[in-house]
C-alpha positions as CSV (number, residue, x, y, z in Angstrom):
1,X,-18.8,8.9,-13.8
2,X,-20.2,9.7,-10.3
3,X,-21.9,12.9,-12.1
4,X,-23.4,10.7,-14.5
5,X,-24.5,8.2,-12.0
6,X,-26.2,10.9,-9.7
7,X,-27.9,11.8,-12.9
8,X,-29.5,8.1,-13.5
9,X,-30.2,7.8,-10.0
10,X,-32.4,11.3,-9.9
11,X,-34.0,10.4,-13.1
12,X,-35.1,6.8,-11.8
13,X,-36.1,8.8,-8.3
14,X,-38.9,10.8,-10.4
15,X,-40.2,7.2,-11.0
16,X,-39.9,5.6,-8.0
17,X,-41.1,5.5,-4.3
18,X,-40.5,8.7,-1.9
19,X,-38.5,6.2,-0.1
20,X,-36.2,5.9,-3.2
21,X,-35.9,9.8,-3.7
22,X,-35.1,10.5,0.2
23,X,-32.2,7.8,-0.3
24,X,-30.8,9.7,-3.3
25,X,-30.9,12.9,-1.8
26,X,-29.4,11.8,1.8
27,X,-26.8,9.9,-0.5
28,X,-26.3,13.3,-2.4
29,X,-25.9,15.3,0.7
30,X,-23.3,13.0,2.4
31,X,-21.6,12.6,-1.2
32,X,-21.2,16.2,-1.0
33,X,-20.0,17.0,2.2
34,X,-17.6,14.3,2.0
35,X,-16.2,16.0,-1.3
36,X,-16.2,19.5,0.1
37,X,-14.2,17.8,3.7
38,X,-11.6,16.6,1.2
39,X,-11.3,19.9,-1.1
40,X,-10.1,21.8,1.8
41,X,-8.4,19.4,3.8
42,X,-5.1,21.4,3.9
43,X,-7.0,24.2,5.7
44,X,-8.3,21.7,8.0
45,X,-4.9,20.4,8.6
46,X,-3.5,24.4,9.0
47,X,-7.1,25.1,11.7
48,X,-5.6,21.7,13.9
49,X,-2.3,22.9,14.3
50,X,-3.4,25.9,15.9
51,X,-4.9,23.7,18.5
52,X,-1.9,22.3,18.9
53,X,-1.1,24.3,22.2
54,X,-4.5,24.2,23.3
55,X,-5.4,22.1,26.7
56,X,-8.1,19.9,27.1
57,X,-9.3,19.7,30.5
58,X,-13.2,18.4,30.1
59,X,-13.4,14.8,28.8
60,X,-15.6,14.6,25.8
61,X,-18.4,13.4,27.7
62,X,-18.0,16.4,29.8
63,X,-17.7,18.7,27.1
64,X,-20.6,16.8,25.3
65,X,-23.2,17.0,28.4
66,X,-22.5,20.8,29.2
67,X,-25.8,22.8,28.8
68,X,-26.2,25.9,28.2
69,X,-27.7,29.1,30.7
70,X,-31.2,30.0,29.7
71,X,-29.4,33.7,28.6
72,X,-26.8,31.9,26.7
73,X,-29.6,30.6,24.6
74,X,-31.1,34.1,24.3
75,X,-27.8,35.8,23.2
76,X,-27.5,32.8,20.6
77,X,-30.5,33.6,19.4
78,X,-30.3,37.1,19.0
79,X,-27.0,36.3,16.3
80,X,-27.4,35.3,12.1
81,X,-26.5,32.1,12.2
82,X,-24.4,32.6,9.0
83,X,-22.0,34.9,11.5
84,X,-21.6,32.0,13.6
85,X,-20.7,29.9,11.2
86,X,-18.3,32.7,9.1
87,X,-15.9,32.6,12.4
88,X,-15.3,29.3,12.9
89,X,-12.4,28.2,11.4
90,X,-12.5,25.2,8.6
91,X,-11.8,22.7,11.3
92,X,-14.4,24.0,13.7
93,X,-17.0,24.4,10.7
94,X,-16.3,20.7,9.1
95,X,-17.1,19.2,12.6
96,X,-20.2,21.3,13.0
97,X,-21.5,20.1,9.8
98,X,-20.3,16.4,10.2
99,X,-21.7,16.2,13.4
100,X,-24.6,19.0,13.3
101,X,-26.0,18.2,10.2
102,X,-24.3,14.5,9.1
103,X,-25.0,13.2,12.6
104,X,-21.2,12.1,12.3
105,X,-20.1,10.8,15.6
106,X,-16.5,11.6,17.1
107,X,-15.2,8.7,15.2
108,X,-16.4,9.3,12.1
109,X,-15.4,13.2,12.4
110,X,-11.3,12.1,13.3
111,X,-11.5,9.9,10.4
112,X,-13.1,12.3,7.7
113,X,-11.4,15.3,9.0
114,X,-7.9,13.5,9.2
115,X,-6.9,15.0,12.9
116,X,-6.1,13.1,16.4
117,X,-9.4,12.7,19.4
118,X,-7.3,14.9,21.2
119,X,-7.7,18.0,18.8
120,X,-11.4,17.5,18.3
121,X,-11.6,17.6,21.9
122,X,-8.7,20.5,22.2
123,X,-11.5,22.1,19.4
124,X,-14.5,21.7,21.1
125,X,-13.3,22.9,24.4
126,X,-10.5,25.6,23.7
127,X,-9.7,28.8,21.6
128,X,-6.8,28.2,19.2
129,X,-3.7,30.1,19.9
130,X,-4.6,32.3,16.9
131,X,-7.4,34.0,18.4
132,X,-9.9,32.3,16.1
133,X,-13.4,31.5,16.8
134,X,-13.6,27.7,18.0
135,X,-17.2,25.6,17.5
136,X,-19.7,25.7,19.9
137,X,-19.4,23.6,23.1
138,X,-22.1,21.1,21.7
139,X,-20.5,19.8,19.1
């Protein structure tokens, strides 16, 4: 049904204003995130636990207003992206693209991704106990 119903919607688009095509598309993307949260939300639920024994010592508006060194940004620069985002582990990579791409805020992220404030911030701010890459401080 929702298959079908993308289907009308892109063949009205072609039709319509740009205004109607660039609300089918954002609706498509966030559609498909959403969908793609939920089919691996037992490896999200597995990435949590290992920051579990994490501590948290920066609030999130700490964490959140941290900036990075002008050679940080050089380093980051220097690295594919994809290899960034191939060692973060699924809870790590759903927040970056919830809040990266989606513009999710902290709310939204603890709701779609099913886990506590305290181990998005525990994410954000700490490596698991497993050795793992963690996100980026900025998320």
């Amino acid at each position: 049904m929702a298959e079908q119903a993308m289907a009308n919607a892109s063949d009205l688009s072609a039709h319509w204003s740009g205004v109607f095509r660039d609300w089918v598309i954002g609706w498509a993307n966030h559609v498909t995130v959403r969908a793609a949260v939920r089919a691996v939300h037992d490896l999200i639920s597995q990435s949590a636990k290992r920051y579990s024994g994490s501590s948290c010592e920066a609030s999130d508006y700490d964490v959140l207003s941290e900036v990075l060194s002008n050679g940080q940004i050089v380093s980051l620069r220097r690295v594919d992206p994809r290899d960034i985002v191939a060692a973060l582990d699924p809870l790590a990579r759903s927040a970056l693209v919830l809040r990266g791409i989606q513009h999710a805020s902290i709310a939204d992220c603890v709701l779609l991704l099913d886990v506590s404030r305290a181990t998005l911030s525990r994410m954000r701010t700490a490596r698991p106990s497993d050795g793992t890459a963690s996100a980026l401080v900025t998320i």
